[in-house]
VOPAGU-2260 file (C-alpha; in pm, 1 decimal, decimal comma):
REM VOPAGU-2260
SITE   aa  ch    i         X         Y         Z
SITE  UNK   A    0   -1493,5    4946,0    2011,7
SITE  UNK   A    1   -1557,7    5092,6    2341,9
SITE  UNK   A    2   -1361,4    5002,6    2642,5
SITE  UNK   A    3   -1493,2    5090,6    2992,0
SITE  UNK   A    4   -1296,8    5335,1    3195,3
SITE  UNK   A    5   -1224,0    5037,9    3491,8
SITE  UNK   A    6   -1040,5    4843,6    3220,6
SITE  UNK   A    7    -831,3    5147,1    3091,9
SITE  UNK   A    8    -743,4    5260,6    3466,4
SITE  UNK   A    9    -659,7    4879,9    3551,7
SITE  UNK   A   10    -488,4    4874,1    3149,6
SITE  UNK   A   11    -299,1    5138,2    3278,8
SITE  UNK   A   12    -137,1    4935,1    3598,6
SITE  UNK   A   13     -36,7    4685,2    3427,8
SITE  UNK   A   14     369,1    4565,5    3452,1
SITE  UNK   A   15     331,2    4193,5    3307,7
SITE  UNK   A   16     155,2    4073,7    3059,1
SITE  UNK   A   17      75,7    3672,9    3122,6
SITE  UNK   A   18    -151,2    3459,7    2864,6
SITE  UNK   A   19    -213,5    3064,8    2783,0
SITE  UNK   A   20     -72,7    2956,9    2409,5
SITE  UNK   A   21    -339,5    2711,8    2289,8
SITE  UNK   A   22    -675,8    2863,8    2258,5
SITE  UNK   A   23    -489,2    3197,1    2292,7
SITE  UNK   A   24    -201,4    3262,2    2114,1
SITE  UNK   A   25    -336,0    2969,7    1851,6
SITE  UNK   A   26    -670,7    2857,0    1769,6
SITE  UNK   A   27    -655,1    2582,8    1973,3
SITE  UNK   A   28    -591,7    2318,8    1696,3
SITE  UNK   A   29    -293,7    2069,1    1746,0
SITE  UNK   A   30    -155,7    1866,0    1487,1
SITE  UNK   A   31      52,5    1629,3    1545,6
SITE  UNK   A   32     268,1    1460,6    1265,5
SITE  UNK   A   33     403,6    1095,5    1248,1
SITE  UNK   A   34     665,4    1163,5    1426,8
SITE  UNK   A   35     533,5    1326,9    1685,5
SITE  UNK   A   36     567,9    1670,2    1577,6
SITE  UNK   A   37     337,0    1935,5    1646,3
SITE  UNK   A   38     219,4    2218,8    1445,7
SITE  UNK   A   39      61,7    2514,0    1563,9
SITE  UNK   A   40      -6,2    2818,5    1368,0
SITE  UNK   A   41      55,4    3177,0    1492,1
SITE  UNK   A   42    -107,9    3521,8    1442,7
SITE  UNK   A   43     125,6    3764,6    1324,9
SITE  UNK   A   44     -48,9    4067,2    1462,4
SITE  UNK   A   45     -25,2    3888,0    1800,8
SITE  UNK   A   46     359,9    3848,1    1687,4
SITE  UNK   A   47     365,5    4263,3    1609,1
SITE  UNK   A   48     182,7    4360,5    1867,3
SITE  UNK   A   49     443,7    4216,5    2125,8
SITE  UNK   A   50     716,2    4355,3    1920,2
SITE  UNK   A   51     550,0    4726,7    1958,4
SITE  UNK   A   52     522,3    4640,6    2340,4
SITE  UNK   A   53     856,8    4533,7    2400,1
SITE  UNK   A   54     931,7    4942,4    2342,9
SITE  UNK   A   55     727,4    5098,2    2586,9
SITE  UNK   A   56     926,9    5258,5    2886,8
SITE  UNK   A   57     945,6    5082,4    3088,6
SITE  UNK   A   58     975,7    4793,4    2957,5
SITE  UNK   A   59     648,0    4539,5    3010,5
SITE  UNK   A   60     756,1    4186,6    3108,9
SITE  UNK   A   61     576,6    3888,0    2899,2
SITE  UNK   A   62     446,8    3539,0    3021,7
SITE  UNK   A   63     306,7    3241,4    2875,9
SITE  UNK   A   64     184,1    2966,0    3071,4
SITE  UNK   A   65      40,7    2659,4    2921,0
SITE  UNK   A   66     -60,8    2316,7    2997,8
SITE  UNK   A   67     112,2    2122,7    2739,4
SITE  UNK   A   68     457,1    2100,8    2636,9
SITE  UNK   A   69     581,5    2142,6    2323,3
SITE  UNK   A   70     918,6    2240,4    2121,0
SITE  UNK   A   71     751,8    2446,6    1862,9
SITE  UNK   A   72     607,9    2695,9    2192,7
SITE  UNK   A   73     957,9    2690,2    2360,4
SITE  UNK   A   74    1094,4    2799,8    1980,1
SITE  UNK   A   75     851,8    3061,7    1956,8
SITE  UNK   A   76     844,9    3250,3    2279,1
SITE  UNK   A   77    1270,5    3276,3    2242,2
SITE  UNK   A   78    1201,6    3420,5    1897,0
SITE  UNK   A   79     948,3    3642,8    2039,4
SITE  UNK   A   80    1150,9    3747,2    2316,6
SITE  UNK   A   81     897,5    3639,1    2592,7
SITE  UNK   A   82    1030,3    3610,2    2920,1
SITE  UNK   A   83     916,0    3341,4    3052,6
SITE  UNK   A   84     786,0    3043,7    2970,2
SITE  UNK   A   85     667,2    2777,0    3184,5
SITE  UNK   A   86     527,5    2455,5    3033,4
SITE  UNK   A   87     340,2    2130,6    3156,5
SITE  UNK   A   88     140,6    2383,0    3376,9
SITE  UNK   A   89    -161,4    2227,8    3537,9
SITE  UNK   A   90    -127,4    2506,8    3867,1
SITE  UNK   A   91    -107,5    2821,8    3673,3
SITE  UNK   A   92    -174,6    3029,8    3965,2
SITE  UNK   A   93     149,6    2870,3    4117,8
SITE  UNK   A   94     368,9    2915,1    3820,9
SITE  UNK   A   95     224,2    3310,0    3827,3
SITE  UNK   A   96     356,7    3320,4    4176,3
SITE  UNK   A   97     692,8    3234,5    4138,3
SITE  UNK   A   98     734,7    3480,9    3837,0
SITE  UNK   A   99     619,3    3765,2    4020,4
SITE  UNK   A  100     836,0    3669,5    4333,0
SITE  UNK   A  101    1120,1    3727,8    4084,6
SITE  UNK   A  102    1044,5    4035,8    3938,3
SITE  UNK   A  103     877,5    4182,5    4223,3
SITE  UNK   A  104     568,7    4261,4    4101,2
SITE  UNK   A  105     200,4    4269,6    4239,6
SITE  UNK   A  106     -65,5    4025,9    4128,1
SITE  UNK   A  107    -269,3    4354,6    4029,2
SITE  UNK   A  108     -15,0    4457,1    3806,5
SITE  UNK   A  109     -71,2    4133,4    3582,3
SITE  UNK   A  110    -311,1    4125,3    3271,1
SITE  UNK   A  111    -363,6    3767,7    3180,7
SITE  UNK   A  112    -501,4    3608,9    2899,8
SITE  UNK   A  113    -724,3    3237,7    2918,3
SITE  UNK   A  114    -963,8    3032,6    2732,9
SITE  UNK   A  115   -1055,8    2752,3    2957,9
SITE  UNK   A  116   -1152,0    2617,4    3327,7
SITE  UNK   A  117    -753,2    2566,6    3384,5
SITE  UNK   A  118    -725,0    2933,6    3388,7
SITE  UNK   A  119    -989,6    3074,5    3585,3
SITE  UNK   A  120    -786,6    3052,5    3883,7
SITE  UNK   A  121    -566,8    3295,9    3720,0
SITE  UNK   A  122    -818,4    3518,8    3599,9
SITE  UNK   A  123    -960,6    3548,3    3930,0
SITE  UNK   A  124    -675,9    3697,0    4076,9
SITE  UNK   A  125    -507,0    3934,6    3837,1
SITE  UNK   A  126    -562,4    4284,9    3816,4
SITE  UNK   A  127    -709,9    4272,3    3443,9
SITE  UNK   A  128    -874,6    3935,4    3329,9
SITE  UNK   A  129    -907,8    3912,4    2940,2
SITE  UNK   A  130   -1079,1    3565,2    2726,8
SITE  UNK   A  131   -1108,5    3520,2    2340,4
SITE  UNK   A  132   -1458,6    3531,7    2240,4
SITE  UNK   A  133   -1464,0    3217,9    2206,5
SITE  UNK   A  134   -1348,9    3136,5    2523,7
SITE  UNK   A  135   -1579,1    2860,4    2765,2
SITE  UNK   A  136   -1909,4    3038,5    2905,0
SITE  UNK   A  137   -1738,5    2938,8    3253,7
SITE  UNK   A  138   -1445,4    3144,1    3162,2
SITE  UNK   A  139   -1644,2    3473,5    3052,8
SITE  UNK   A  140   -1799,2    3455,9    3416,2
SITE  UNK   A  141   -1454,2    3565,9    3625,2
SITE  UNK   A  142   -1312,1    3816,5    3312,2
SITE  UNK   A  143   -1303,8    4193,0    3267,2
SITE  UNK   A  144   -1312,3    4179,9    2946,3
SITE  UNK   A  145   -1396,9    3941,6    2673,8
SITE  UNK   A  146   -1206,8    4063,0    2334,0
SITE  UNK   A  147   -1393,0    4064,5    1982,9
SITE  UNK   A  148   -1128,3    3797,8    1840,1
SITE  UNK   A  149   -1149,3    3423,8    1917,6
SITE  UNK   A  150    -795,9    3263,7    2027,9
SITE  UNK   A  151    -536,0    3235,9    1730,8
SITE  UNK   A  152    -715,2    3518,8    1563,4
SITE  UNK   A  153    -567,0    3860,6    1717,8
SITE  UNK   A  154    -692,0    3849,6    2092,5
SITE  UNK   A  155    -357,3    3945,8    2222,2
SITE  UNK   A  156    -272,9    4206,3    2015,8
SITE  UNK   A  157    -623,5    4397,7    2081,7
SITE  UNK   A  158    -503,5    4351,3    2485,6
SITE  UNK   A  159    -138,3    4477,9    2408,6
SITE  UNK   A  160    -300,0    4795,2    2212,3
SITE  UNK   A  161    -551,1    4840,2    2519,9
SITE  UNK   A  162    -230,4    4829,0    2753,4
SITE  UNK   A  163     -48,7    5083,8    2517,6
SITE  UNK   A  164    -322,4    5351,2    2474,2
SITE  UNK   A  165    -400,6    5352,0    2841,4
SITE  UNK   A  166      -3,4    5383,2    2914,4
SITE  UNK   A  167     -15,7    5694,3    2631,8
SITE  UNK   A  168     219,9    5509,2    2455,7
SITE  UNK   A  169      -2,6    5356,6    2146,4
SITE  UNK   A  170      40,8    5706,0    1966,2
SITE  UNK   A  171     461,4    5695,4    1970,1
SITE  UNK   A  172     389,2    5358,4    1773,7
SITE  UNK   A  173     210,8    5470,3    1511,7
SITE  UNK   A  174     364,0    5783,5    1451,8
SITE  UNK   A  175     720,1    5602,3    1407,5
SITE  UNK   A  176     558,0    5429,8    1132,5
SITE  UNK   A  177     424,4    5764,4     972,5
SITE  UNK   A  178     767,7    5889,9     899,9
């Protein structure tokens, strides 16, 4: 796959890496046992892929901002290592604004990841906007890019890789594993 060079250069920029969970990071599906559990199921590339960009130099901060709440999200982002997490999110745009007030980074420097109208806000304003393919037609009108994998399916690792090969760093990766 072919990436244009305006992606790469903005790729290239890029200091935090923000996304949604459901629709993203999952396929969107929710279920919900008896007890009020839920159960969401996670792609381990997307799961690899942050562990290979938690090594690049420096170090790119992570961000997941969703709508709903849930313990099984808050579990998984501390095992991932995210950085923050901010839940019950209706004002996305707001919650980005307080996390880059804290780390002192520039809205251009963000890549963020959405699926639906709740984001667009967010994907209007960052410096490199990125949907699943199956993302809402109203989404894929404000994005840079829309990625060959649907949400659940791999769409964030394909964005961490594009960050890493336009950083130069994608190469170091693989050849660690080569040894």
């Amino acid at each position: 796959m072919k990436i244009e060079r305006c992606i790469v250069e903005k790729a290239r920029e890029i200091r935090l890496l923000a996304c949604d969970v459901d629709g993203v990071l999952t396929r969107g599906e929710i279920i919900i046992l008896n007890n009020g559990e839920e159960i969401k199921v996670w792609n381990v590339k997307d799961g690899m892929g942050y562990n290979e960009l938690f090594k690049v130099h420096p170090r790119i901060k992570t961000a997941w901002i969703t709508g709903r709440q849930s313990l099984q999200v808050e579990m998984r982002a501390k095992n991932m290592g995210i950085d923050y997490l901010v839940q019950d999110c209706m004002s996305k745009m707001s919650a980005l604004k307080k996390i880059l007030e804290k780390d002192c980074f520039n809205v251009s420097e963000v890549a963020y990841i959405g699926d639906d109208i709740v984001d667009i806000s967010i994907l209007k304003a960052v410096g490199l906007s990125i949907c699943p393919m199956d993302a809402c037609g109203e989404v894929k009108k404000h994005v840079d890019h829309v990625s060959v994998f649907n949400g659940g399916e791999g769409v964030v690792r394909e964005v961490i890789e594009l960050i890493m090969k336009a950083k130069g760093e994608w190469g170091k990766i693989l050849s660690s594993y080569e040894r």
